[in-house]
Every structure is written in structure tokens, then in C-alpha cells.
N, C-alpha and C positions, 0 to 999 in steps of 0.2 A: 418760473416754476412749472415743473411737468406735471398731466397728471396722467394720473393710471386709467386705463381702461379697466373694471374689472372683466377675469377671466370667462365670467359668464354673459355679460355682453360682446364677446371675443367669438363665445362658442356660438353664440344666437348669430350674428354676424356671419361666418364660416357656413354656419348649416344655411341659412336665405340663400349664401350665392350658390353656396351647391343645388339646391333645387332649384333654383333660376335656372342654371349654367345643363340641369335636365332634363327640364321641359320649354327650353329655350326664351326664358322671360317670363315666362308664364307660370303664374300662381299650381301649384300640382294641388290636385282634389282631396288627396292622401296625404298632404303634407301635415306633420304631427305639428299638435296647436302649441302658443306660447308655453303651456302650463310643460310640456311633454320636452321640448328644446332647451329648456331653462332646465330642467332635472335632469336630461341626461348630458349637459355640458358641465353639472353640477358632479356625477357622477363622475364625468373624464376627470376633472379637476382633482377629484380626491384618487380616484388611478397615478396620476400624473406626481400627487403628492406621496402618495405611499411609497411610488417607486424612487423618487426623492430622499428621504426618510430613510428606505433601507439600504440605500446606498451609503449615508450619512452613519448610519447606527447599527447596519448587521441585521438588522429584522424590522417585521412590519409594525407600526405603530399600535397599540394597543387598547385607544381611542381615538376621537374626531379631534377630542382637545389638542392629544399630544401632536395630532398632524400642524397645527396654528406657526405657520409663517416656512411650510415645507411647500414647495413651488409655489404655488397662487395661492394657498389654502391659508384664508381667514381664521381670526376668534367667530366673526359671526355667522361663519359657514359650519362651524362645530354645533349649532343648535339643530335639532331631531324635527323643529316642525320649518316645513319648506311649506309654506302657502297652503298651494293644494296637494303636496304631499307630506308623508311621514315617512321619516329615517331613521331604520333598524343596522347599527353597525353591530360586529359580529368579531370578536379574535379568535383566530383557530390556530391551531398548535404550530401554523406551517406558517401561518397567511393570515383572509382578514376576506370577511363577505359584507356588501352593502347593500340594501335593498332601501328599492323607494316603491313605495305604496299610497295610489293616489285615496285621497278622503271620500272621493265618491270617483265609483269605477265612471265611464262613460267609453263611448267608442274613440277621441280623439285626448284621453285618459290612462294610459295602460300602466305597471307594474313591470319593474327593472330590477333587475340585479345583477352584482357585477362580484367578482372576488379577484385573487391576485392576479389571474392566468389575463385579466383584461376584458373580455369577452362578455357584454353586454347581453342578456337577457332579459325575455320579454314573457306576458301575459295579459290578455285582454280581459277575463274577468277575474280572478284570482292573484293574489300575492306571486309572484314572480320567485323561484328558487333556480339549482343549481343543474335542476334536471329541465327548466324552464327551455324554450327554444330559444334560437339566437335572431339576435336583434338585426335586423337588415338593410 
């Protein structure tokens, strides 16, 4: 019997060796904490699903529910509350906006959002939108 990795222990994974692979082993100062790597692996996940989805069906999903079993995307990934953050999905007449807003801001804590173009968005003390800067 196999089992699954899930996709967000995949994404935590990936992101380590890449800032390993950075700062040559070495832990980076700046490197965004568990809370912050789990949501935006969280985030690719449902990117990954959507674009899934509309390849499937002609158009983007029109909630988290109807994403459930399009790429990695779980029933229990469709619930709005992640831990330390909260998740605002969003349908637009073209597309589809996600945003994660952590419960209490901090400096290793920040505000993401992402829509269909992919492109990851940031904010250090505010809610994260589409005029938000990009994630780096």
C-alpha cells in the first residue's frame, strides 16, 4: 500500500532545499516561517487546481468546494480557516482571486494573494490585493 505525500508537505519540502541550496546549508535569516510556507504552498495548490479544473470544465471553479479532487485539492483544503490564516476566495466574471490573511499580522506573518494570472502577492501589514506587490 502507497501512501501519499500530501501536496503541502511537498511544497514545505521544495521550499527548505531551495533556501538550503541559497545560502549554501545554511538556515537564511529571512526565511518565511512554517505558518507563511504552508500557505503559500496552500495557495500554489489551489493555482495548480484551478488550472486543472478549467482545463476539465471551460472555466474556473466557482468555489474551494467545487475544486475537491482537481489536482491535489482536498475536501479539507476547501475549509476558509488555515490555522494562522484566513481564506477569502473570490469568482470574477473571467477568473477567481484568493487571498490569505494571517490572524495576527507579524513580521514573519505576511498577506498573499494570488488570481488566475498566477502571480503571488504580498503585504506586510494589511490584507494583500491585486495592486499588492509581488512575491519574490
Amino acid at each position: 500500500m502507497h501512501t501519499r505525500i500530501p501536496a503541502v508537505l511537498l511544497a514545505i519540502a521544495v521550499v527548505s532545499l531551495a533556501v538550503m541550496a541559497q545560502t549554501g546549508g545554511q538556515a537564511a535569516t529571512s526565511a518565511p516561517s512554517q505558518n507563511e510556507t504552508v500557505s503559500l504552498g496552500y495557495m500554489r495548490t489551489v493555482v495548480y487546481a484551478q488550472k486543472d479544473y478549467k482545463k476539465k470544465h471551460g472555466e474556473y471553479a466557482t468555489s474551494l468546494a467545487a475544486l475537491v479532487h482537481s489536482g491535489s485539492f482536498t475536501k479539507r483544503m476547501a475549509t476558509t480557516d488555515r490555522g494562522a490564516y484566513t481564506v477569502q476566495f473570490h469568482r470574477k466574471p473571467t477568473g477567481y482571486s484568493l487571498a490569505l490573511t494571517p490572524k495576527q499580522f507579524a513580521p514573519d506573518q505576511r498577506a498573499f494573494y494570488v488570481d488566475e494570472t498566477g502571480k503571488i502577492r504580498v503585504e506586510e501589514d494589511k490584507p494583500a490585493t491585486a495592486e499588492s506587490p509581488l512575491l519574490k
